[in-house]
C-alpha positions, -999 to 999 in steps of 0.1 A, spaced: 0 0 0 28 25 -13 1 48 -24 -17 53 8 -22 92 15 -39 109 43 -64 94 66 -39 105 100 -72 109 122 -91 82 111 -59 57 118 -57 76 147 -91 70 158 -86 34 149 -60 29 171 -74 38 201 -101 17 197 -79 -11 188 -59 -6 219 -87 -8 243 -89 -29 267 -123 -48 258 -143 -68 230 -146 -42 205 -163 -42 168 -162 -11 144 -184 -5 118 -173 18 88 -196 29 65 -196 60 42 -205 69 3 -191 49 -20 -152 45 -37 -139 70 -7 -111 43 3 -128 25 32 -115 -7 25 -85 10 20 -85 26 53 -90 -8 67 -69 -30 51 -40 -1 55 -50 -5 93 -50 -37 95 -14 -43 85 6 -65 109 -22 -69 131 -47 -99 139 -76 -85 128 -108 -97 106 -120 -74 81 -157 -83 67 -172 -70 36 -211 -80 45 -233 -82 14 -266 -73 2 -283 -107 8 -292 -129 34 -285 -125 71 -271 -163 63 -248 -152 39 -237 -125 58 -227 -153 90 -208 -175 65 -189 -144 52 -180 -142 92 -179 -176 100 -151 -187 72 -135 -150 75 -130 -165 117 -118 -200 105 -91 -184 83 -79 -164 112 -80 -192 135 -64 -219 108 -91 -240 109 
């Protein structure tokens, strides 16, 4: 990600909710091509971290998305 640019306070704000001590789940959501998934995945770098793109479907599909996004963190 060489071509990552700006964003300081949103990492920012990231990391302190990252470093706090309790379960924690963040939701992003904003307008369209605006580099959320970039933000994330940037974030995410040399961490442990699961990073979910839900889809408009089924709550079902949505918990498999989880579910195998879980087992690949977990190596199962």
């Amino acid at each position: 990600m060489e071509n990552f640019i700006g964003r300081e306070s949103e990492l920012r704000m990231l990391e302190r909710i990252y470093s706090e001590e309790s379960v924690k789940t963040c939701i992003v959501s904003g307008r369209r091509r605006i580099g959320k998934s970039s933000l994330l995945r940037k974030f995410a770098e040399n961490r442990r971290s699961i990073i979910v793109q839900f889809v408009r479907s089924s709550e079902i599909a949505n918990v498999e998305i989880i579910r195998e996004s879980v087992k690949d963190l977990l190596g199962y």
